[in-house]
C-alpha positions as CSV (number, residue, x, y, z in Angstrom):
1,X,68.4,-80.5,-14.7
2,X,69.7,-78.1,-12.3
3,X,67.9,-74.8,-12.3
4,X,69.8,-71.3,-12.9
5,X,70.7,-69.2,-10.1
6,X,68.8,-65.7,-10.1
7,X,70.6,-63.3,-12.1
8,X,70.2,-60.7,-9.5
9,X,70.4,-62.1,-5.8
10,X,67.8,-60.2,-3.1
11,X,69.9,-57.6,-1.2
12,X,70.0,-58.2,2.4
13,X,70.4,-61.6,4.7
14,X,67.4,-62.5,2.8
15,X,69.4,-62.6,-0.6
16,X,71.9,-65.3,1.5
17,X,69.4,-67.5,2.2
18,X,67.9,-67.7,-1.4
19,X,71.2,-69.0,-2.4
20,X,70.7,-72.2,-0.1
21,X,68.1,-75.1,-1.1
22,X,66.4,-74.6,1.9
23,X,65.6,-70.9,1.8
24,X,61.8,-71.5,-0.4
25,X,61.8,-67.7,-1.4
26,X,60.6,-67.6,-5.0
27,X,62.2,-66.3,-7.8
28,X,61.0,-62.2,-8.4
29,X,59.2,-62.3,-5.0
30,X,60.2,-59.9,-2.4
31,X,60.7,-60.7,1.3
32,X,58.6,-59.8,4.1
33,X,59.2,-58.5,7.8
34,X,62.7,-57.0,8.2
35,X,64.0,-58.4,4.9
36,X,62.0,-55.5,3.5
37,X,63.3,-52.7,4.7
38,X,66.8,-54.1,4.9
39,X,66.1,-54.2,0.7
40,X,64.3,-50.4,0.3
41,X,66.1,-48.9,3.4
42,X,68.8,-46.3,3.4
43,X,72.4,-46.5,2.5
44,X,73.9,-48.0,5.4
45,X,76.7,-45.2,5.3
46,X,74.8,-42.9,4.3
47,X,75.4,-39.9,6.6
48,X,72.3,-37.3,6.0
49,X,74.5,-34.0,7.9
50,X,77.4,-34.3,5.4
51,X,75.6,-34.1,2.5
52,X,74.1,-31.5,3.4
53,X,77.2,-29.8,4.0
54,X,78.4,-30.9,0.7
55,X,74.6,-29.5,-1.0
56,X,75.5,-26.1,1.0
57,X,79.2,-26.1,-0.1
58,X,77.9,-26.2,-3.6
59,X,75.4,-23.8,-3.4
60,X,78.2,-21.7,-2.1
61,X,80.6,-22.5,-5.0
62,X,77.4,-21.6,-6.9
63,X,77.1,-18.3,-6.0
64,X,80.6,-17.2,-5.6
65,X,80.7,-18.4,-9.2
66,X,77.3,-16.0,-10.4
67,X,79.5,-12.7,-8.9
68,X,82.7,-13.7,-10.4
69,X,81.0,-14.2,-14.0
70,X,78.7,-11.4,-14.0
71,X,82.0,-9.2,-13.1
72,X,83.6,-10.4,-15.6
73,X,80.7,-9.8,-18.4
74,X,80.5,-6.6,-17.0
75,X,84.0,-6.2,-17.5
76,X,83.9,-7.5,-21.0
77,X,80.7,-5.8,-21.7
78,X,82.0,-2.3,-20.6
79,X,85.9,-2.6,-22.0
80,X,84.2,-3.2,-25.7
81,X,82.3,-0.2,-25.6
82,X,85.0,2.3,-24.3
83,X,87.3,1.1,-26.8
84,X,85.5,1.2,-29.9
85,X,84.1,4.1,-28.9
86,X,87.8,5.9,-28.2
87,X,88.8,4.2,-31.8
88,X,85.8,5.5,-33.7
89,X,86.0,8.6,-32.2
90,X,89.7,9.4,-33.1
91,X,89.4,8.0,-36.7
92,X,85.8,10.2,-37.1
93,X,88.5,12.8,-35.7
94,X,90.8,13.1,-38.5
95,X,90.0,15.2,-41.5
96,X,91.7,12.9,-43.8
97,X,89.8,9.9,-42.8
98,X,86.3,11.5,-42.8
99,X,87.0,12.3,-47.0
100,X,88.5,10.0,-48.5
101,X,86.2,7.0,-46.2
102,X,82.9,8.9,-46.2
103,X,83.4,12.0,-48.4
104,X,80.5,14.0,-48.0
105,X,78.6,12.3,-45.3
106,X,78.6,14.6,-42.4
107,X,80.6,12.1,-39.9
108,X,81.1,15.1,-37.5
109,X,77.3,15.8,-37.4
110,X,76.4,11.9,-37.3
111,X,79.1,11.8,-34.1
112,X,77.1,14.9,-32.3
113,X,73.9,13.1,-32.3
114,X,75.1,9.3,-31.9
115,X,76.9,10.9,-28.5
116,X,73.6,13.1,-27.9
117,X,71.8,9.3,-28.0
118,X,73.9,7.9,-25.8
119,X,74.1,10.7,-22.8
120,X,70.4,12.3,-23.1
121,X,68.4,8.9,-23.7
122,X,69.3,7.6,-20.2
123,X,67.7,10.6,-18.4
124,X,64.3,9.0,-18.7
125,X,65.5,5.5,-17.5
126,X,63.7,6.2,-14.0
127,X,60.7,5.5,-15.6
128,X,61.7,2.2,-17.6
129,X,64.3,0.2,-15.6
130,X,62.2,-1.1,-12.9
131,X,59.8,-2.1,-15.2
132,X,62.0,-4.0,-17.2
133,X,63.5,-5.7,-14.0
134,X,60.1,-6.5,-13.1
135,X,59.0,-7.7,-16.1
136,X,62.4,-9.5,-17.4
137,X,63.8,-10.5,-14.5
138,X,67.3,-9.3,-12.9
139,X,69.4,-12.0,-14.7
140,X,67.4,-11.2,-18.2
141,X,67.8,-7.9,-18.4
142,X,71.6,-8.0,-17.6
143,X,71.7,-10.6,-21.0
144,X,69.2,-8.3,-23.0
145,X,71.4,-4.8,-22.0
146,X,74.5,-6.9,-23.2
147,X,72.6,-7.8,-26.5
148,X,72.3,-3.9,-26.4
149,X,76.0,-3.5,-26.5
150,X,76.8,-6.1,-29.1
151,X,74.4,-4.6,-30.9
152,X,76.0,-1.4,-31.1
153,X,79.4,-2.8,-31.9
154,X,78.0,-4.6,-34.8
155,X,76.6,-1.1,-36.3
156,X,80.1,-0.2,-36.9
157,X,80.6,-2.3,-39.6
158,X,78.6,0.0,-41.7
159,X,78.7,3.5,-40.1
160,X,76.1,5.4,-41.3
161,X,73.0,7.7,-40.2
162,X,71.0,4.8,-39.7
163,X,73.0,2.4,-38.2
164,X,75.1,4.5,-35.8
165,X,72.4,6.8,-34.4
166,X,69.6,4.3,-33.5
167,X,71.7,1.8,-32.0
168,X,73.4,4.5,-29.7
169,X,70.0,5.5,-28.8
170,X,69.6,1.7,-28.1
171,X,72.3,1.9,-26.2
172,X,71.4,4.8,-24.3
173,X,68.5,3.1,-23.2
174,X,70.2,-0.1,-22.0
175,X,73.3,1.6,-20.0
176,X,71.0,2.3,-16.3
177,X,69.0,-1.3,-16.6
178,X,72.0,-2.9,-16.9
179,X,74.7,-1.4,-14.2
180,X,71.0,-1.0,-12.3
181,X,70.5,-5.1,-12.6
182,X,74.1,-5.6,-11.9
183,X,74.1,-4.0,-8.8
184,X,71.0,-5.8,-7.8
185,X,72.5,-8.8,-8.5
186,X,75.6,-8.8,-6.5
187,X,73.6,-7.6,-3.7
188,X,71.5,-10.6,-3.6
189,X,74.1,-13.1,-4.4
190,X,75.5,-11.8,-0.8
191,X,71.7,-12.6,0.6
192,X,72.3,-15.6,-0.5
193,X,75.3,-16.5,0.1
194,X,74.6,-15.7,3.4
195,X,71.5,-18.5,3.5
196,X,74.3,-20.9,2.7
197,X,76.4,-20.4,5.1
198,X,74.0,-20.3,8.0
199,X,71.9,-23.0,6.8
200,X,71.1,-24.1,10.4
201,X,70.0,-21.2,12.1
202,X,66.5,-21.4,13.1
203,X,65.7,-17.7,11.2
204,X,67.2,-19.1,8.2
205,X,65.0,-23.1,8.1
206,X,61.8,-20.6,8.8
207,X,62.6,-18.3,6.3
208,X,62.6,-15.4,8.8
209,X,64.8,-12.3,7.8
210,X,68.4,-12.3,9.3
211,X,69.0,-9.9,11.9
212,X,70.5,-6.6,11.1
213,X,73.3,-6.4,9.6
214,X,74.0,-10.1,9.0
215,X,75.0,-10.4,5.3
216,X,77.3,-7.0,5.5
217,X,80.5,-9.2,5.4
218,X,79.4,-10.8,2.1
219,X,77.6,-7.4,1.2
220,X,81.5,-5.4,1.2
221,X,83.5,-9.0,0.0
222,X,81.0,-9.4,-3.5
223,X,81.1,-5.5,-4.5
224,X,84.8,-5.5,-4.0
225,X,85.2,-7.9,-6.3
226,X,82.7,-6.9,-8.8
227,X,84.3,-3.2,-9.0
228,X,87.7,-5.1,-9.1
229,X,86.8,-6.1,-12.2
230,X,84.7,-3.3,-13.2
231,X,87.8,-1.1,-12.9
232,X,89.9,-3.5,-15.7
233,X,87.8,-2.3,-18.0
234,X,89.0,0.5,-18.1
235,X,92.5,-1.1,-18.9
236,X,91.4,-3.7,-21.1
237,X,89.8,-1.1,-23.4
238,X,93.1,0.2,-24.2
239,X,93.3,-2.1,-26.4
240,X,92.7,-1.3,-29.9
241,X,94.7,1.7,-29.2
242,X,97.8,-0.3,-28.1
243,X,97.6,-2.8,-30.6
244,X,96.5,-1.4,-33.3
245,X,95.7,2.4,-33.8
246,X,99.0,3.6,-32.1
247,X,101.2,2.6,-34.9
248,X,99.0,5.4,-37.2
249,X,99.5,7.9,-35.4
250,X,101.5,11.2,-35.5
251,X,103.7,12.5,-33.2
252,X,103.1,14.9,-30.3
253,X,105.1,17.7,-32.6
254,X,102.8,17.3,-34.7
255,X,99.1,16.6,-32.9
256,X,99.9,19.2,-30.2
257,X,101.8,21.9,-33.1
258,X,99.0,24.9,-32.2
259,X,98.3,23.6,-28.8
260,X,99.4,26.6,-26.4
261,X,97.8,25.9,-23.0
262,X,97.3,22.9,-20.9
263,X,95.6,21.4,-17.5
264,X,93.7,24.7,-15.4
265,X,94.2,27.5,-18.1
266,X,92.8,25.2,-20.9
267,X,89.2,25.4,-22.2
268,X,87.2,23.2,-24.1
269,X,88.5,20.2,-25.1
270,X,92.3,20.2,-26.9
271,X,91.6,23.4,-28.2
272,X,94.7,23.8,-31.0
273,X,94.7,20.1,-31.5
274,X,95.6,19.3,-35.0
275,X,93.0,18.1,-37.0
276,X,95.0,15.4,-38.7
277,X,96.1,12.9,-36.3
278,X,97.0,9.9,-38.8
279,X,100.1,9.6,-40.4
280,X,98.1,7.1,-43.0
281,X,95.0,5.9,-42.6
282,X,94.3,1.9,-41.6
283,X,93.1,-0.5,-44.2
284,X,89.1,-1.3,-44.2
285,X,90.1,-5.4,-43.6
286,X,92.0,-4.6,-40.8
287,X,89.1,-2.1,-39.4
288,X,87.0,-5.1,-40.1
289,X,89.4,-7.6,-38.2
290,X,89.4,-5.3,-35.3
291,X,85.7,-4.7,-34.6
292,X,85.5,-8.4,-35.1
293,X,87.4,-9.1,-32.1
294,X,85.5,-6.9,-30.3
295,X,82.4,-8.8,-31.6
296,X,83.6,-11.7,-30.4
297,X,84.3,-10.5,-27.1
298,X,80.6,-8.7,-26.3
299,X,79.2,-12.1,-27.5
300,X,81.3,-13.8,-25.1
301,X,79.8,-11.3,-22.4
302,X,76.8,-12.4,-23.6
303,X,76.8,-16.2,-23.3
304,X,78.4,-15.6,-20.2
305,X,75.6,-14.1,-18.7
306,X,73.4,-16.2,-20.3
307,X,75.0,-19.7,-19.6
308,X,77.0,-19.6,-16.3
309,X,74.8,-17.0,-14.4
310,X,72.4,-18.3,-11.9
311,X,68.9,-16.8,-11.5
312,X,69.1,-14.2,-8.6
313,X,65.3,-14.8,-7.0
314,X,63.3,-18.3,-7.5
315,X,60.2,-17.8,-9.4
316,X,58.1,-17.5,-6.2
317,X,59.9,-14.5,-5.3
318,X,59.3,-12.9,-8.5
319,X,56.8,-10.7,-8.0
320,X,56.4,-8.3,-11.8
321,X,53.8,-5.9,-13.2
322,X,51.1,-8.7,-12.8
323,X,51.0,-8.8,-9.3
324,X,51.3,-4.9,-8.3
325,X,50.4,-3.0,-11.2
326,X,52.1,-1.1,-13.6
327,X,51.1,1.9,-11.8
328,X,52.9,1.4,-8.6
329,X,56.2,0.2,-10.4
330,X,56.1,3.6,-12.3
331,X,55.4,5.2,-9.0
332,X,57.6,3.2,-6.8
333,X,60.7,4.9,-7.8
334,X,59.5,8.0,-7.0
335,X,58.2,6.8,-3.4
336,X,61.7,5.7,-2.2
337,X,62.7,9.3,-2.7
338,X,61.0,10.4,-0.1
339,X,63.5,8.4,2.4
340,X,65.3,11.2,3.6
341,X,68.5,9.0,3.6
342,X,68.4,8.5,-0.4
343,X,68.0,12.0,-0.9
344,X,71.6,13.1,1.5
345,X,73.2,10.7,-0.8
346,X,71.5,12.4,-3.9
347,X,75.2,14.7,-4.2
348,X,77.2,11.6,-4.2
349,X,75.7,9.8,-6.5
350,X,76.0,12.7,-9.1
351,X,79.2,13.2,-7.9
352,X,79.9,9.6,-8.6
353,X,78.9,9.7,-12.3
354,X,80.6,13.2,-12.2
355,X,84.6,12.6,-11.4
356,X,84.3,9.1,-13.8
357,X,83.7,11.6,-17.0
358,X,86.4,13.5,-15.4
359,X,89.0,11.4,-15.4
360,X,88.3,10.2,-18.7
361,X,87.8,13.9,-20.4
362,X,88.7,16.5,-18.2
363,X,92.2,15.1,-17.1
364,X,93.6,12.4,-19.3
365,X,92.9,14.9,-22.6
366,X,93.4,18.5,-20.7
367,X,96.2,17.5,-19.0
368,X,98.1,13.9,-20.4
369,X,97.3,14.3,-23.4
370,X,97.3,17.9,-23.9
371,X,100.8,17.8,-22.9
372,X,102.3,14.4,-24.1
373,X,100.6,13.7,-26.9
374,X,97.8,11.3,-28.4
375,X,99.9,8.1,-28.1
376,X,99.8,8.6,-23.8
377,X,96.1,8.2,-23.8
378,X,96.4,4.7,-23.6
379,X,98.7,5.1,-20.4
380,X,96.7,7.0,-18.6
381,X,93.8,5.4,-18.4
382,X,95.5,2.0,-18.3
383,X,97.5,3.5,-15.1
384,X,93.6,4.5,-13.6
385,X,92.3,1.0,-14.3
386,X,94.6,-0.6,-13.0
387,X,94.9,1.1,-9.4
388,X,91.5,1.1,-9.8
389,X,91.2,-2.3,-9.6
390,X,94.3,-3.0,-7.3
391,X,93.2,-1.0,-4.8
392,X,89.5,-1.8,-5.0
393,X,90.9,-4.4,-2.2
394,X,90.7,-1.4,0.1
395,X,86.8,-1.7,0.5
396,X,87.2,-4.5,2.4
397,X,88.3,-2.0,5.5
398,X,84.8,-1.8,5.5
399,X,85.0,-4.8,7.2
400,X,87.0,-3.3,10.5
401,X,86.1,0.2,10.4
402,X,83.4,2.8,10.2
403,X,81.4,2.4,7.1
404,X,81.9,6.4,6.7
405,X,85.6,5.8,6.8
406,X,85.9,4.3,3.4
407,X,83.4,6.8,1.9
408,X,84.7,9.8,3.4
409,X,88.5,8.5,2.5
410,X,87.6,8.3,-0.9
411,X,86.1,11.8,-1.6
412,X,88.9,13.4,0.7
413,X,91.6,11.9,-2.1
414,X,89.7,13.6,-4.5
415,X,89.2,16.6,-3.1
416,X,93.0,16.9,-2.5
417,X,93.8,16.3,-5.8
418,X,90.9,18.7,-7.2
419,X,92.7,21.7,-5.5
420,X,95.7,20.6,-6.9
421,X,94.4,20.5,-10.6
422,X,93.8,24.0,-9.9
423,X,97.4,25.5,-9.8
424,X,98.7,23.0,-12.2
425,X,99.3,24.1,-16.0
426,X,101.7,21.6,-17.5
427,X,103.4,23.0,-20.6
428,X,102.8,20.8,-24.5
429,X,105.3,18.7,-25.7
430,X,106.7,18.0,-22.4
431,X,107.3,14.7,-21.0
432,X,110.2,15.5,-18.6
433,X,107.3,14.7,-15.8
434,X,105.2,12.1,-17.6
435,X,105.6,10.2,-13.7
436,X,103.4,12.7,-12.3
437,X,100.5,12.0,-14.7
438,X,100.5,8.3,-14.2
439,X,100.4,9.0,-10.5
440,X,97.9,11.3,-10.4
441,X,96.0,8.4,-12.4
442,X,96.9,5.7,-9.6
443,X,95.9,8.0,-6.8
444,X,92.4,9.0,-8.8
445,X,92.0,5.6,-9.4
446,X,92.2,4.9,-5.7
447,X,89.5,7.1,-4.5
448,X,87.1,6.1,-7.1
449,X,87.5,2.5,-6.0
450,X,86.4,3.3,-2.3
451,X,83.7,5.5,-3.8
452,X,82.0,3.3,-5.9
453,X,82.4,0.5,-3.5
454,X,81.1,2.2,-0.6
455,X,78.1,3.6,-2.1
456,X,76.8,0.2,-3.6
457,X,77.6,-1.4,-0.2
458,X,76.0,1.4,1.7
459,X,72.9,1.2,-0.6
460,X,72.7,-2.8,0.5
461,X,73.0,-1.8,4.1
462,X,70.4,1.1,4.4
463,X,68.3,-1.3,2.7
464,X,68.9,-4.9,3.8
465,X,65.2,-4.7,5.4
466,X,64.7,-5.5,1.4
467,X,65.4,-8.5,-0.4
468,X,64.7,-6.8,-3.7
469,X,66.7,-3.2,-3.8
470,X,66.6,-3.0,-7.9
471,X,65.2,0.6,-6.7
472,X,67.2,1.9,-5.1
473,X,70.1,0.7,-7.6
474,X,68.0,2.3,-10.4
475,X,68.1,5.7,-8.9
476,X,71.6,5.6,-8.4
477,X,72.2,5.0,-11.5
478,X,70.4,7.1,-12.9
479,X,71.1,10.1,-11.0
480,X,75.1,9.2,-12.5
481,X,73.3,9.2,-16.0
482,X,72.1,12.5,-14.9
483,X,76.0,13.7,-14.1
484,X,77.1,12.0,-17.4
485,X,74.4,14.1,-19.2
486,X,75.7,17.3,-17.6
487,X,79.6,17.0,-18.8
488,X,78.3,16.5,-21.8
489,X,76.5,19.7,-22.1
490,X,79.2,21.5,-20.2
491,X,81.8,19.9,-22.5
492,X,82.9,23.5,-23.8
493,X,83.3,24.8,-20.6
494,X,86.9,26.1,-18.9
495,X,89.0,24.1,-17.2
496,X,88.7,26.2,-14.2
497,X,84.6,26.2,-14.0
498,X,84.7,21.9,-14.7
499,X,87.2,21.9,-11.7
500,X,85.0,24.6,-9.4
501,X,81.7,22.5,-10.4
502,X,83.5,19.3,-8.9
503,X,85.1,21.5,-6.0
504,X,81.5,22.2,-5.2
505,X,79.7,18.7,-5.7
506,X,82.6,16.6,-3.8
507,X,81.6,19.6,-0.7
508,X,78.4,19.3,-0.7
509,X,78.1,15.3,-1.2
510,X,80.7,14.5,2.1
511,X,78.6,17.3,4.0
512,X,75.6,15.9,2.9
513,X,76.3,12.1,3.7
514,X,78.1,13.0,7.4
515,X,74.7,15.1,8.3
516,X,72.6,11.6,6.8
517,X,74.8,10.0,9.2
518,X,74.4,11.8,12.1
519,X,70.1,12.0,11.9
520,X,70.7,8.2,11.8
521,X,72.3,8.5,14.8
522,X,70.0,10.3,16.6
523,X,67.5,7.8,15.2
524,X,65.9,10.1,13.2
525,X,62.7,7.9,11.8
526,X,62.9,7.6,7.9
527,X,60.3,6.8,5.4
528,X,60.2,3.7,3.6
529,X,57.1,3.3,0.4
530,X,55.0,0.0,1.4
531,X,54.8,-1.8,-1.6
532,X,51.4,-2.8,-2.5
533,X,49.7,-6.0,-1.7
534,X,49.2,-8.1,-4.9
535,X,46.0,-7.2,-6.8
536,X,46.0,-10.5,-8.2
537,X,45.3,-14.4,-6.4
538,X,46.6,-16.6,-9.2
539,X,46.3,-20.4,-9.3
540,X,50.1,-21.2,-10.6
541,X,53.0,-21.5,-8.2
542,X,54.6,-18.7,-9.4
543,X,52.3,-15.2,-8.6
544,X,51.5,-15.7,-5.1
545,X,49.8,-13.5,-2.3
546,X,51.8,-13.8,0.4
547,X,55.6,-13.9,-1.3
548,X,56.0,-10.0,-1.5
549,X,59.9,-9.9,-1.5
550,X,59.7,-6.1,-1.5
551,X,58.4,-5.7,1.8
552,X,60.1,-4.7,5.2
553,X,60.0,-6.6,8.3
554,X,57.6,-3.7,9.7
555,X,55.4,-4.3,6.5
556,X,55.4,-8.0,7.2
557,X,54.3,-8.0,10.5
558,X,51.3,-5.8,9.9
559,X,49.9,-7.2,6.7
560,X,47.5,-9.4,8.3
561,X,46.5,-6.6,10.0
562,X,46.1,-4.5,6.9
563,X,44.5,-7.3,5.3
564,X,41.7,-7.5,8.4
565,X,41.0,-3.8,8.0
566,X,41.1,-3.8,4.8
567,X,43.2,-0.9,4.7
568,X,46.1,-0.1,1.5
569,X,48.5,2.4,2.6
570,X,51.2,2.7,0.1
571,X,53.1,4.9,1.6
572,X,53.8,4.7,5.6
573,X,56.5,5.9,7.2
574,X,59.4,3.4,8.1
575,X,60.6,2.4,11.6
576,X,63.6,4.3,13.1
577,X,67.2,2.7,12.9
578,X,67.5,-0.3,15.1
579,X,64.1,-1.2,15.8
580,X,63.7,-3.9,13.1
581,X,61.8,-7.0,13.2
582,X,62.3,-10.7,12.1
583,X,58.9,-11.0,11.0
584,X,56.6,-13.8,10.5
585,X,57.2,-17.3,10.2
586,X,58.2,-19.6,7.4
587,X,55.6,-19.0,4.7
588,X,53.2,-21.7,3.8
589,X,53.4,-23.4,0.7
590,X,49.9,-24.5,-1.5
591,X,50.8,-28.0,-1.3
592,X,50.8,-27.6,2.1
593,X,48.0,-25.8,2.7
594,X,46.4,-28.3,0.4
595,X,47.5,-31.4,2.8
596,X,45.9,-29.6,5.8
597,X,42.8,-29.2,3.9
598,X,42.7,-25.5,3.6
599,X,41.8,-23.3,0.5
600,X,44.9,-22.4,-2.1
601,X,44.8,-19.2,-3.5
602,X,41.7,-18.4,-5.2
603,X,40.7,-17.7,-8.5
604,X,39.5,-14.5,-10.3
């Protein structure tokens, strides 16, 4: 009987010649000599330079990816909480609504302190957020400060003392770790992106820094688009008031009946505004079907984030409270003030927080809406998000001009318009030149886009010495809380005295930035905080000496020398402009150093 052929045949010339009689290979016996490594070699076609082109190409799909999705959560994130907030705050508005829906309940009083929660909490946020970036991660605390916000849309389906007021407080203390994490993220996604695409440059296989510089393309291209997006919010969270809370209202011969002066010789807010608004008031179930949308939408933010969001640093970059101390993150923030280039942009960044509550408060209600009615709200600020976000596109000039250009452009639009505001008193009730409000909207819109754009890009530039620079983001940030916090207080305040307070800050921030500007020039040395060396040697792959992402080039190339000497300084002065380093070479990892024989990191 004929014996059955091997169900498998060898690969190679040796599987031929196990077909013929004479080939005496036995059956489940490998070859030897070349027959071997013809059957575990390569892939004949296998070409080792394309794939790595495609692996790169993906990582870059990758990453463009992360800054498209975490604008768009932001986006989402951000358009939920304007809108309910605009919805609750004109129902809690009406005196009709407030007693027959809560009677007695004091919803003006429960309004004063959920908006006190909101604007004060973040004033302490300098000493939190870089503790929670640390701690959490980037990526995590952009989830966790969306939970935030779904959290406070969720209150609202039972508004009372102790629902409404904690979770703005919540809130409060979520709103400068998470535009602080955003910011930090889109700056390294640019870093990264930059790795990518430069995959075979000898700086890049070493892990050396880039040179200076490098990644500013990518820098300008990602924070374009995330403020593009940003900017829809603004639109999008028009909403419930298109599609739903317009059809209750009254008409502007009605709302605006008492309302006597508008735009520069106002005061307050819509002082003579009527104090019923509704023409009937909405049904509970369709209250309940409209803050479940919104729901939906901040827990589509959320997964989002959570799902489609790459980590921004691998976990050997991480570098938290464990390895530098709580101590020096608290103080950290503090440090980086002394760079006398954060502290000339200190006017813009208040500035920047500043002519957003503006445009929101100041003009759309003392000027639209004082003199159109209730129902153009929705316009306005539909007509600012929108050119917003159209001409966000303009901060890629960045890319062929000046980086003051854009900046200075910006601020200039504003400052034009500013003077403007202060000779225009449109009358109520008239709507012959509802064009001009809309256009005044599109041209405020434009010179917020270049400012917001420009700052975060310049922030990445000052700073690209940095791969981390959720420090910097968090005082920016938070000096915009700071701004925020002052409207509110001055929230009674004339027209005229809100307009000669942002006269004065848009001055003093472009006079402040062009003099920051010219000391760099003259190559004016600035400070920059060393960040401690890690206090800690620990055994897993994840907290180790030598990966200190915070460090400069300048800190880099001394700290063996610091480590010799035995010698801490925390805070030395940076190098001037221009004189940066590439530092060391590709670091070392332990199972290397454990295949040349030498010691890993030690133990406690």
């Amino acid at each position: 009987m004929e014996a059955e052929p091997p169900l498998y045949p060898v690969a190679g010339a040796a599987g031929l010649l196990a077909e013929e009689p004479e080939a005496g290979v036995p059956d489940g016996v490998l070859p030897e000599g070349p027959e071997l490594d013809e059957f575990v070699g390569a892939y004949p076609d296998y070409n080792e330079e394309e794939e790595e082109r495609r692996y790169y190409r993906r990582k870059k799909l990758g990453v463009i990816k992360n800054v498209v999705i975490a604008s768009i959560g932001g986006m989402l994130t951000y358009s939920v909480y304007l809108g309910l907030l605009q919805m609750q705050m004109i129902l809690h508005y009406d005196e009709t609504y407030r007693e027959v829906k809560y009677g007695s309940m004091g919803l003006p009083d429960i309004d004063s302190k959920m908006l006190m929660g909101i604007n004060v909490t973040p004033v302490v946020a300098l000493l939190y957020t870089p503790v929670l970036i640390r701690f959490f991660g980037t990526k995590w605390v952009m989830f966790l400060a969306v939970g935030i916000y779904a959290l406070f849309v969720s209150t609202n389906y039972w508004e009372r003392y102790y629902t409404l007021v904690p979770s703005a407080v919540a809130l409060g203390v979520a709103i400068v770790p998470l535009w602080a994490s955003m910011g930090n993220y889109i700056t390294r996604m640019s870093q990264k992106y930059y790795e990518y695409v430069n995959y075979k440059e000898e700086h890049v296989q070493e892990q050396r820094r880039p040179p200076r510089g490098a990644h500013m393309p990518y820098l300008v291209i990602f924070h374009t688009i995330f403020y593009s997006f940003f900017h829809l919010s603004f639109a999008c969270a028009q909403g419930p008031m298109v599609f739903f809370l317009n059809g209750y209202l009254y008409g502007r011969n009605h709302t605006l009946y008492n309302v006597h002066s508008c735009g520069t010789n106002s005061y307050g807010i819509l002082i003579g505004f009527n104090r019923t608004v509704l023409r009937r008031l909405p049904h509970s179930q369709n209250l309940i079907v409209v803050e479940s949308v919104l729901m939906s939408v901040a827990f589509l933010a959320m997964l989002l984030i959570l799902a489609l969001c790459g980590s921004a640093y691998r976990p050997t970059e991480e570098i938290d409270l464990r390895s530098v101390g709580w101590g020096n993150i608290f103080q950290l923030p503090f440090k980086h003030m002394r760079d006398y280039r954060l502290r000339h942009l200190f006017p813009f960044f208040i500035y920047s927080g500043f002519e957003v509550l503006f445009v929101c408060t100041g003009f759309t209600l003392g000027y639209g809406v004082c003199s159109m009615g209730l129902e153009y709200l929705a316009p306005i600020l539909t007509a600012y998000g929108f050119g917003a976000a159209v001409f966000s596109s303009l901060g890629l000039l960045q890319l062929c001009l000046p980086r003051q250009v854009p900046l200075v452009a910006g601020a200039t639009v504003h400052l034009l318009l500013i003077l403007a505001f202060f000779f225009w008193a449109p009358h109520p009730q008239v709507l012959s030149h509802s064009w001009v409000f809309y256009m005044v909207a599109v041209l405020w819109g434009v010179g917020s886009a270049l400012n917001k754009i420009a700052l975060s890009t310049l922030l990445g530039i000052l700073y690209e010495d940095k791969e981390r620079q959720d420090f910097i983001f968090t005082i920016y940030h938070w000096c915009q809380a700071l701004a925020i916090f002052a409207v509110y207080l001055g929230s009674d305040l004339p027209m005229k005295a809100k307009l000669a307070i942002l006269l004065l800050t848009v001055l003093v921030s472009m006079a402040s930035y062009l003099w920051m500007e010219a000391k760099l020039k003259q190559r004016v040395a600035y400070r920059l905080p060393r960040i401690p060396r890690p206090q800690h040697k620990v055994c897993g792959y994840r907290y180790l000496e030598d990966d200190n992402s915070d460090e400069t080039g300048s800190e880099n190339e001394q700290g063996s020398a610091h480590s010799r000497d035995g010698s801490d300084n925390e805070d030395g002065d940076g190098e001037p402009l221009g004189v940066g380093a590439l530092g060391p070479g590709r670091r070392r990892y332990p199972y290397e150093q454990a295949l040349d024989g030498e010691d890993g990191p030690g133990q406690e």
